[in-house]
C-alpha positions in Angstrom: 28.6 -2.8 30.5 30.1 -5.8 29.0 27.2 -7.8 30.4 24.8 -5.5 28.1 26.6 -5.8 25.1 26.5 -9.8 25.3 22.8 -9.8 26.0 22.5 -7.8 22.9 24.6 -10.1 21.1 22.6 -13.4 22.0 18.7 -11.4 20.9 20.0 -10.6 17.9 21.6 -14.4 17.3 18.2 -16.3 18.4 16.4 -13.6 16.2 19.2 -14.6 13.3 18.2 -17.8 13.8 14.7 -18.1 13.6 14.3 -15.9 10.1 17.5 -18.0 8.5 15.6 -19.3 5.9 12.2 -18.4 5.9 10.8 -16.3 2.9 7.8 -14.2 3.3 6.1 -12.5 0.9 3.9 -8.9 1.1 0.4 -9.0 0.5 -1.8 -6.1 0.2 -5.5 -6.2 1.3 -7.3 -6.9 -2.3 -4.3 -9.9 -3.0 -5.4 -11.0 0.2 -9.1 -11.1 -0.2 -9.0 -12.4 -4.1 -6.8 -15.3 -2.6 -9.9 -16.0 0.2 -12.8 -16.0 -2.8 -10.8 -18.1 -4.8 -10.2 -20.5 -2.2 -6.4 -20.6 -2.6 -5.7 -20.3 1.4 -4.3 -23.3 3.5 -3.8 -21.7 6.8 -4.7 -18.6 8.5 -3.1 -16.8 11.8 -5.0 -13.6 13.0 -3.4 -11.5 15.7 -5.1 -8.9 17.2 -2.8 -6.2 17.7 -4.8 -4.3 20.4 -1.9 -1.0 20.9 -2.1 -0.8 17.0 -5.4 -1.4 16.6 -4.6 -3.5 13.5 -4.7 -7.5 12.6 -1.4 -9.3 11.9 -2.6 -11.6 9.2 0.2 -14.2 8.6 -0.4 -17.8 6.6 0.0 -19.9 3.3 -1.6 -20.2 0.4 -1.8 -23.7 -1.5 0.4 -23.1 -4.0 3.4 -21.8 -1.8 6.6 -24.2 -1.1 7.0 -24.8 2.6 9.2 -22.5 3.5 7.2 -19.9 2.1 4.6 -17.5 4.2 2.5 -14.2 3.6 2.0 -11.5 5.6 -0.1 -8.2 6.2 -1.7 -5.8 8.1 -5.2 -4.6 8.2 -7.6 -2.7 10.6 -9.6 -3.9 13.0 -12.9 -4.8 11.8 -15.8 -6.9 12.7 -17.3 -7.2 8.9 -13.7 -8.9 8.1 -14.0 -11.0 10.8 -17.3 -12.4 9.9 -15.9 -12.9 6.3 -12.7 -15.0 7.3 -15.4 -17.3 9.6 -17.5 -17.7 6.5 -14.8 -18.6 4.7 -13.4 -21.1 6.7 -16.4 -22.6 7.4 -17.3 -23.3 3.6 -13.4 -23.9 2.4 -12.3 -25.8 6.0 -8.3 -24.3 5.9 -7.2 -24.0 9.2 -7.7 -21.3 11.1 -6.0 -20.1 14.5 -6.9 -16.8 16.2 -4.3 -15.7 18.7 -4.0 -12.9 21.4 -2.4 -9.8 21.4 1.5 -11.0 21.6 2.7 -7.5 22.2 1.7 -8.3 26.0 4.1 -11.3 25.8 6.9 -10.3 28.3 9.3 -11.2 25.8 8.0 -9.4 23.1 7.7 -6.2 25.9 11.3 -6.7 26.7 12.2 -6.3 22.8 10.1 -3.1 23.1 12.2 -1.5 26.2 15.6 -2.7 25.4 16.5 0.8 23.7 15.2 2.3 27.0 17.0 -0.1 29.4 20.5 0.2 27.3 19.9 4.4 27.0 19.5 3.7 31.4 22.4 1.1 31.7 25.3 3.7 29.7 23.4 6.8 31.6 24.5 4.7 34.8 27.7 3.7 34.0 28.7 7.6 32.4 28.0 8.8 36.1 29.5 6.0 38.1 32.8 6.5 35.8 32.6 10.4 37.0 32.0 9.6 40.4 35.1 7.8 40.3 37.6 10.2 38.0 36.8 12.8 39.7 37.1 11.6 43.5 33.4 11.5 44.9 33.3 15.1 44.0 31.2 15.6 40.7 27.9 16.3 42.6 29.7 18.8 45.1 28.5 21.9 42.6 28.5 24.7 45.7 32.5 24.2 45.7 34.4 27.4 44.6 35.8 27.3 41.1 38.7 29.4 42.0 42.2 28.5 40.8 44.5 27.9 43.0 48.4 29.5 41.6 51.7 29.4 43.6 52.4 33.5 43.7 55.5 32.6 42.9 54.9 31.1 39.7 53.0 34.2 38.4 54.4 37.0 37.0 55.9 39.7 38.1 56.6 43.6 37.3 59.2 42.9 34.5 56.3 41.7 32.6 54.5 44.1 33.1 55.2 46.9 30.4 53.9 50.1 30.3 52.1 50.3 33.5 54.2 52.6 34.8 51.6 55.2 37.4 49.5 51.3 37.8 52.0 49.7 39.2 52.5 52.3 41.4 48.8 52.3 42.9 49.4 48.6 44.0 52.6 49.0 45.2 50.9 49.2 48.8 49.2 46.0 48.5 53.1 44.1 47.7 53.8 46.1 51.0 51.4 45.2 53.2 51.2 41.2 52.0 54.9 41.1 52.6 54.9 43.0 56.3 51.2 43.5 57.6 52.7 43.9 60.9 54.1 47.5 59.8 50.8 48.7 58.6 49.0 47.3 61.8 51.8 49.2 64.0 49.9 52.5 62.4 46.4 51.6 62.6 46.3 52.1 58.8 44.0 50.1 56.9 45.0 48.8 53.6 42.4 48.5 51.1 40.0 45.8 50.8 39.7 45.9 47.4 40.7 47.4 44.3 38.8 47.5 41.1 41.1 47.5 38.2 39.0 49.9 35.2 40.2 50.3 31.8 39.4 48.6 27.7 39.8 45.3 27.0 43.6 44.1 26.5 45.3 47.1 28.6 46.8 44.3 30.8 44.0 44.5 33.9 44.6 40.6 34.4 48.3 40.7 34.2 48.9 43.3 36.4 46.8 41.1 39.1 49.1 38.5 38.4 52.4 40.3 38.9 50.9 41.6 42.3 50.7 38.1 43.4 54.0 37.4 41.6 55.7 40.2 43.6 54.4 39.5 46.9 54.7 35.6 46.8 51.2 34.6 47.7 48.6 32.6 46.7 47.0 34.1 43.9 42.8 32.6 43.7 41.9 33.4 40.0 38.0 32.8 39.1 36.0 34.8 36.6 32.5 36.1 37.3 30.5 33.9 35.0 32.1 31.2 37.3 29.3 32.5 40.0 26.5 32.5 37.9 24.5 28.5 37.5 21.6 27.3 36.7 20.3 26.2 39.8 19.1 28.6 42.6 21.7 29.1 45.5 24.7 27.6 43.7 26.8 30.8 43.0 25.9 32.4 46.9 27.9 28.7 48.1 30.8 29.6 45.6 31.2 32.5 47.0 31.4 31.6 50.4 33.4 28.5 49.6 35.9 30.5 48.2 36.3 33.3 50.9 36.7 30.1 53.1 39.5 29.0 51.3 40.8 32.3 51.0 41.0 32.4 54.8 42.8 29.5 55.3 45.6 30.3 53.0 46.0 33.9 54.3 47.7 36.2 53.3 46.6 36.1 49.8 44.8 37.5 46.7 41.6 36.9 45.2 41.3 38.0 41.4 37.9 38.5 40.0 37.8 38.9 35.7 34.6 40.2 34.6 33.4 41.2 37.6 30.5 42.6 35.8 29.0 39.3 35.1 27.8 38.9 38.6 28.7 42.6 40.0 25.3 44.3 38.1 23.2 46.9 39.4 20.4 44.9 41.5 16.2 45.9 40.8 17.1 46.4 37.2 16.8 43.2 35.5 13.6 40.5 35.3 14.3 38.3 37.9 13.6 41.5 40.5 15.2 40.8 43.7 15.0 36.7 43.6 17.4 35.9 40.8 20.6 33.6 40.8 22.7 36.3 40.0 21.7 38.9 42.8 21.6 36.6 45.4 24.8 35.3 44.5 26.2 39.2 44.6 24.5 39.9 48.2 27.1 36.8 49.2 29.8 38.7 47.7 29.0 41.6 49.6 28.5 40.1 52.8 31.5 38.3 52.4 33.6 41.2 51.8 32.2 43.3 54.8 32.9 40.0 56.8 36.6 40.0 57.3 38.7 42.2 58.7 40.7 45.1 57.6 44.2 42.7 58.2 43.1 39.7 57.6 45.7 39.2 54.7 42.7 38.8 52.2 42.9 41.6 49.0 40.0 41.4 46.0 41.7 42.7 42.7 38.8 43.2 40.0 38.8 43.6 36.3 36.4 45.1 34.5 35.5 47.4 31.6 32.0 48.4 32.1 32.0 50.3 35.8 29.0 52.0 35.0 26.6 48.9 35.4 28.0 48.1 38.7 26.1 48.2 42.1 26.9 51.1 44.1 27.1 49.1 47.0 29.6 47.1 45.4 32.3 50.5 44.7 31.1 52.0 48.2 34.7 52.1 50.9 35.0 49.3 52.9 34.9 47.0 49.8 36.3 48.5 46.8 38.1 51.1 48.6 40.1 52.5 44.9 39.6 52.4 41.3 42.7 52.3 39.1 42.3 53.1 34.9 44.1 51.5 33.1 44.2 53.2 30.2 45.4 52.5 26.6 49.6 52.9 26.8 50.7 55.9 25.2 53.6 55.9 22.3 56.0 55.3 25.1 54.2 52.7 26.9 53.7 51.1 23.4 57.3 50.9 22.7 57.8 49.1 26.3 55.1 46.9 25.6 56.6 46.0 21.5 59.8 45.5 23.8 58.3 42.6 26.2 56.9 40.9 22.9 60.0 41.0 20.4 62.7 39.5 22.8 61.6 36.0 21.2 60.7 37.3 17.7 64.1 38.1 15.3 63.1 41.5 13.9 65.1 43.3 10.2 67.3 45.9 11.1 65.1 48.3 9.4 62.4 47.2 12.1 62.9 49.6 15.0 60.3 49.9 18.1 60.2 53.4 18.1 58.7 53.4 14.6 56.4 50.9 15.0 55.2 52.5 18.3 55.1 55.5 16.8 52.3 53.8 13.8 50.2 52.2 16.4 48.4 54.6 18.0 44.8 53.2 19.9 46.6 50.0 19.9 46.0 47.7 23.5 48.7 45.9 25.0 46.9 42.7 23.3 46.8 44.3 19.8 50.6 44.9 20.0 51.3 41.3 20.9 48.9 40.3 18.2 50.3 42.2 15.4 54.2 41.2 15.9 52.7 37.5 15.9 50.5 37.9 13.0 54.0 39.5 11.0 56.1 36.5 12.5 53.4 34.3 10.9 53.9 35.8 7.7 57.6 36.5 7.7 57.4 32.2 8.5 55.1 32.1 5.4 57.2 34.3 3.3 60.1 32.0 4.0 62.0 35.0 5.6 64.8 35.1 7.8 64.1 38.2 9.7 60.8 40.3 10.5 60.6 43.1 8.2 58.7 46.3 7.4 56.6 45.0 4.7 55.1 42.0 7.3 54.8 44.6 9.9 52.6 46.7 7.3 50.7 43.6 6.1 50.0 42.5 10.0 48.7 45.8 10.7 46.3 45.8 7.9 45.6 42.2 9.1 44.8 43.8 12.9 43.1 46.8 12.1 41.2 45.2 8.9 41.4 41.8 8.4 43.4 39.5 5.8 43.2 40.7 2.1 40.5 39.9 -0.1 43.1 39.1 -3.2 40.5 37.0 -5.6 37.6 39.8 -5.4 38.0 41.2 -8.4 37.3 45.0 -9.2 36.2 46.7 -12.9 38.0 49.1 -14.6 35.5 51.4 -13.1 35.0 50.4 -9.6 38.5 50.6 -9.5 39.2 54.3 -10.3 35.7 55.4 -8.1 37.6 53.7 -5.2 40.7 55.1 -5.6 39.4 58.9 -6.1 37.7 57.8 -3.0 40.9 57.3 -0.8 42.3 60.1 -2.7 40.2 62.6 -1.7 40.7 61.1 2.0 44.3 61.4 1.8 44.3 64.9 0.4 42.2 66.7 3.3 44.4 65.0 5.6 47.4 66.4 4.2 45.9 69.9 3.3 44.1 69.7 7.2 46.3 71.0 10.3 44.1 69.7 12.5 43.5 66.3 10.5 44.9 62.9 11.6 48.8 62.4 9.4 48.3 60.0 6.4 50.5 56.9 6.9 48.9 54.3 4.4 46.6 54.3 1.2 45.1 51.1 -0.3 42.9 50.0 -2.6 43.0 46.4 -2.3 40.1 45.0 0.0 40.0 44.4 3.2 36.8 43.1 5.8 33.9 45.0 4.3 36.1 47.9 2.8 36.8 48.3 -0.9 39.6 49.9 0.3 41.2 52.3 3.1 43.4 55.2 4.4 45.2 54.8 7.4 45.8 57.9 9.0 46.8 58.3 12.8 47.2 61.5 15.5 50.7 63.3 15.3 51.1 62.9 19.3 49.0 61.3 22.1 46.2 63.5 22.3 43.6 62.9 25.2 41.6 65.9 24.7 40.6 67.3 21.1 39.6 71.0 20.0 36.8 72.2 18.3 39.2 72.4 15.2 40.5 68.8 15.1 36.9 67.3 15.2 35.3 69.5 12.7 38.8 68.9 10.1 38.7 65.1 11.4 34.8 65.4 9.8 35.9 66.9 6.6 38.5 64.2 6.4 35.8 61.8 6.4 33.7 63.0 3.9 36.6 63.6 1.4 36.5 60.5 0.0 32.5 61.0 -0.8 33.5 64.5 -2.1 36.0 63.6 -4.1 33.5 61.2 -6.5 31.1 63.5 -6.6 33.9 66.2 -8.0 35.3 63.6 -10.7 32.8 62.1 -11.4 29.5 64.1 -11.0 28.3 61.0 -9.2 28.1 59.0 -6.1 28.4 55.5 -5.0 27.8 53.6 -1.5 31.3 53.5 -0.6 31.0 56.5 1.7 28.3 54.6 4.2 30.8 54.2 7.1 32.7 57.2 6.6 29.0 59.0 7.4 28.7 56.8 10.3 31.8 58.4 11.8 30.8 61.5 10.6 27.3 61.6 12.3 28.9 60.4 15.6 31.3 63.2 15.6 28.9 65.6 14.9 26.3 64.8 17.7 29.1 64.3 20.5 30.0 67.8 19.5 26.3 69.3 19.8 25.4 66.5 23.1 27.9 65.9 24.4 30.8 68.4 24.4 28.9 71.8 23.8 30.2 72.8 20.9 27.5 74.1 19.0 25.2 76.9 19.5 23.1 75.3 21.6 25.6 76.4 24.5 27.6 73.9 27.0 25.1 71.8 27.9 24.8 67.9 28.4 21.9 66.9 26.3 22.2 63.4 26.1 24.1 60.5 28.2 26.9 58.1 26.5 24.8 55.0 24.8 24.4 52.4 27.1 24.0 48.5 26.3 20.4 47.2 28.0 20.7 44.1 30.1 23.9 45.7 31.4 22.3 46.8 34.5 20.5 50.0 33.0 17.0 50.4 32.4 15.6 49.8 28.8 15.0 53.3 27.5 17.0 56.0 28.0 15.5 59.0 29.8 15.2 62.0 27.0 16.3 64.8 29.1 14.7 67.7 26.4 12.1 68.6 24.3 11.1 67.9 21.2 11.7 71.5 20.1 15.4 70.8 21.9 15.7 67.4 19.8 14.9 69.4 16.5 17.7 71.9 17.3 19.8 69.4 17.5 19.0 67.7 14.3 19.8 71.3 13.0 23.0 71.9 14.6 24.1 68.6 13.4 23.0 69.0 9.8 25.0 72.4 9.6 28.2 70.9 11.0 27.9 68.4 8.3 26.8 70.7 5.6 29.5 73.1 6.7 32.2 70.6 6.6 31.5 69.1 3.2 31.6 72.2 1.7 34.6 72.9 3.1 35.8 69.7 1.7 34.8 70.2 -1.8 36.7 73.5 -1.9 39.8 72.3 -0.7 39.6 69.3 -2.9 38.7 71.6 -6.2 41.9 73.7 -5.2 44.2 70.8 -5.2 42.6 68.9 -8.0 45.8 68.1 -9.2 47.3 66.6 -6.1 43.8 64.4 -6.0 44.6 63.0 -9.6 48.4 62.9 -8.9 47.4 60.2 -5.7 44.6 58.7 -7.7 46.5 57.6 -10.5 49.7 56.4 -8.9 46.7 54.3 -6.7 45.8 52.8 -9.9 49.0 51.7 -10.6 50.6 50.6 -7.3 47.3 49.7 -5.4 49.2 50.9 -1.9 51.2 53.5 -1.3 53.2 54.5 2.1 53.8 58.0 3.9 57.7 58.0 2.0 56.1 57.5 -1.2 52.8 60.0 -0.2 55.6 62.9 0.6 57.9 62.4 -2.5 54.3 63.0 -4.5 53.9 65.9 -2.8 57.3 67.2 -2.9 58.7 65.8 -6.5 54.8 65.3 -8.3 56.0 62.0 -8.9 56.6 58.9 -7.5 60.8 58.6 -6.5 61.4 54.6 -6.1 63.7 54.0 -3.7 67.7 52.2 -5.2 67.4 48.8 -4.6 70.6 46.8 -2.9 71.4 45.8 -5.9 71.6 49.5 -7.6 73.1 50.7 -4.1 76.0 47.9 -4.3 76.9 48.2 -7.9 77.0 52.6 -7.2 79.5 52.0 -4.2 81.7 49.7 -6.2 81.8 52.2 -9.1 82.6 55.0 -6.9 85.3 53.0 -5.1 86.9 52.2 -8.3 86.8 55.4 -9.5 90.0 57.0 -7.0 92.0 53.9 -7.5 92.0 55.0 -11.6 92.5 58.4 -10.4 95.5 57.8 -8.3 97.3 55.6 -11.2 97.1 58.3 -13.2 98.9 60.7 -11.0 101.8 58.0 -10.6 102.1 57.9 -13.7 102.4 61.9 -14.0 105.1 61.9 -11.8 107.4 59.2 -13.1 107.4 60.9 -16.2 108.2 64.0 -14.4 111.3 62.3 -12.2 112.3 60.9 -16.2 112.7 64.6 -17.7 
């Protein structure tokens, strides 16, 4: 590479050279030919520029100082050429008439030195790779696996929550430590278990801790890692990797995302000849290939089960599927645990509490949030996590950061807080509504505003009631400006969203309607997942207009049941609406002392608190003075 640079170095100084100096002048075709008819021309070079189909026209004119030139360009033309002989032969300047110099070899070497310096660095980038990385940079069909010490992984202390998981692969610890006791049996473990569940339940972790526990090599690799460009490149990964796998036996091989590679085979455009299916056929093979105690377990992640390939989940490969579902409040409150033994929480901060507010929160979400209110609490220049950063990062989580410079009118302002009003009332009027924890009406994301209200307990399985009163809770807020204001806005867009979705689960889906207990429709389904385009419609058309029906009337039903709760408690609606207006957010302490006082009761602050204890300890010492004082005058008399 030096070498290139130099030569580089010595064109441009020779090139330097030969203009130092010089001064040529522009001339445009008319200047040019008024300067021939007048006979002011001294000297004349014509090149004949064959690839530009154009004559270089460079000379002097009589009047010019020495180190003065001209120069221009015009087209090819015979009728010029016949001119400039003319000329010449009637004014005698000199003429000279030269060949193309574009074929010159050192003019063509000017032309290709971007293309041989682009080559030379091309050359060099790869030889450098060649050499960082070993030899190794073209050896694509080797297995991108990672390679972790099992006992440098985690183990089941870190594992929170998991409780009826860990259990499930409790066997697997077992048999990695002591395969000898299973062979004395004639049991076979399984060859694979498919870990199923949302994203952040902790499917990757508790693979890790497995390893961890058992103190084996733990191969991590995630299924895009099978998936190339070039045809046969994932199948040699594959096999590359049970290879290794073999040879470090007993061990664990973790697949994230299984999905990506793992897809129902026919379904997609490739038919039966793409990358990706060939490289799952390897997989398969593979797995059938070794035997049952071979030392070799496949863990896999995923959260979309319903696009894999049947042959994939079939026994013998992934013998046992394991949910891991979303922890419940205890679960939660193991989980908060793991995450705050670094973080310094308030006294007023306790886990049951905050497990308690969190309900549909992931393992991941709970980590998130007591980071995002350490981040603030370091912002706020705090010594402690307190409630109010634990409200703000849960806001934060569920709907992003405040929007503080979007600015609302006087108007927009009230319609929005009627809005979470009448939201808040239906769920405290509701039995089976969700229990009001928050009400805001400072933006957030796309929402003007928002009420956070979450279950009572861990439900897994709703009633009839519950949805229809968790519909009318969405369409309070909607009711509640039409009420107060004899007028709508498009505030309500999401809340019908939810609404509608409610509504044709419970006429599809869960047979509540009466339609009867039928499944008229399948769970949506994302395309290019390992499903076919379009949906099968399993009814008629008459069937599809029922259900349009049934839905409607839910809806209707509900939002007239809404309006008659909210023109009963109109004054409970105002009541929240106005205090809104003035605070902007409101708690579930301050919600209940509106409901149970019909005004807002602010709580003493220290300050109040420390100067009521003081006066109240004071207030015996004067007491007791006095009665010493009572009976000296009595031992006097």
């Amino acid at each position: 590479m030096p070498y290139v640079f130099l030569l580089i170095f010595i064109i441009g100084c020779m090139l330097l050279v030969n203009l130092q100096g010089s001064v040529v002048k522009e001339l445009n075709a008319s200047e040019f030919m008024t300067a021939l008819e007048e006979n002011k021309i001294e000297e004349i070079t014509i090149i004949n520029k064959v690839r530009s189909k154009n004559y270089e026209i460079t000379g002097k004119l009589k009047d010019y100082k020495e180190n003065e030139s001209f120069k221009l360009y015009l087209p090819v033309s015979e009728e010029f050429m016949k001119k400039i002989v003319a000329a010449e032969e009637e004014q005698s300047f000199k003429l000279v008439v030269e060949r193309d110099s574009d074929t010159s070899a050192w003019y063509a070497l000017l032309e290709y030195v971007p293309t041989i310096l682009l080559a030379g660095v091309m050359i060099w980038l790869f030889t450098r790779q060649l050499s960082s990385s070993g030899g190794k940079s073209m050896d694509f069909g080797r297995s991108k696996a990672v390679l972790v010490n099992g006992e440098k992984t985690a183990t089941f202390k870190d594992v929170a929550g998991l409780t009826e998981e860990k259990e499930e692969v409790q066997e697997l610890i077992d048999f990695l430590k002591n395969p000898k006791k299973f062979q004395s049996m004639g049991a076979r473990i399984p060859k694979g278990i498919l870990l199923v569940g949302p994203p952040g339940t902790g499917k990757t972790l508790l693979a890790k801790a497995v390893a961890g526990e058992a103190k084996v090599p733990f191969y991590y690799i995630s299924g895009s890692d099978f998936v190339e460009l070039f045809v046969g490149i994932g199948a040699s990964r594959v096999r590359d990797m049970f290879k290794q796998a073999k040879m470090n036996a007993p061990c664990l091989i973790f697949i994230d995302e299984i999905d990506a590679v793992g897809r129902q085979r026919g379904t997609g455009l490739g038919g039966g000849h793409d990358e990706r299916e060939q490289t799952l056929n390897q997989l398969l093979t593979e797995m059938d290939g070794f035997g049952a105690n071979e030392g070799i377990i496949i863990i896999a992640a995923t959260n979309r089960p319903d696009v894999l390939d049947p042959a994939l989940l079939r026994p013998g490969r992934f013998d046992r599927q394991v949910t891991v579902s979303l922890p419940d409040k205890q679960a939660r409150k193991e989980i908060l645990a793991v995450h705050a033994k670094n973080k310094v929480l308030d006294k007023t901060v306790t886990l049951d509490n905050l497990a308690k507010r969190t309900p549909g929160f992931s393992g991941a979400d709970l980590e998130n949030l007591l980071n995002e209110a350490a981040l603030l609490a370091v912002r706020r220049n705090k010594k402690a996590i307190t409630m109010a950063e634990i409200d703000e990062a849960t806001d934060r989580v569920l709907m992003g950061p405040a929007k503080v410079t979007r600015k609302y009118t006087d108007k927009e302002k009230k319609l929005v807080a009627y809005h979470e009003a009448g939201h808040a009332v239906l769920g405290l009027k509701l039995d089976g509504a969700n229990e009001v924890q928050k009400i805001t009406i400072i933006p957030r994301g796309h929402a003007g505003g928002y009420t956070m209200m979450t279950p009572k307990d861990d439900t897994f399985n709703y009633t009839k009631k519950e949805l229809l009163d968790s519909i009318c809770g969405l369409l309070g807020g909607r009711v509640a400006e039409e009420i107060t204001f004899n007028e709508v806005t498009t505030g309500a867009h999401d809340d019908f969203k939810k609404a509608t979705n409610i509504a044709r689960k419970m006429v599809t889906e869960y047979g509540m309607s009466s339609l009867g207990p039928m499944m008229l429709d399948e769970p949506d389904e994302n395309t290019f997942l390992g499903r076919d385009y379009n949906k099968n419609k399993n009814f008629s058309d008459t069937v599809a207009y029922e259900i349009d029906e049934e839905m409607r009337s839910i809806i209707n039903e509900c939002y007239e049941k809404s309006k008659k709760i909210l023109k009963e408690n109109q004054k409970l609606l105002k009541l929240i609406a106005e205090t809104l207006l003035e605070e902007e957010t409101i708690t579930k302490e301050q919600i209940d002392s509106l409901v149970e006082h019909g005004k807002l009761i602010k709580p003493e602050s220290d300050e109040e608190s420390t100067e009521k204890t003081t006066t109240e300890e004071s207030k015996p010492k004067k007491e007791s003075k006095k009665v010493i004082k009572e009976d000296k005058e009595k031992d006097e008399k």
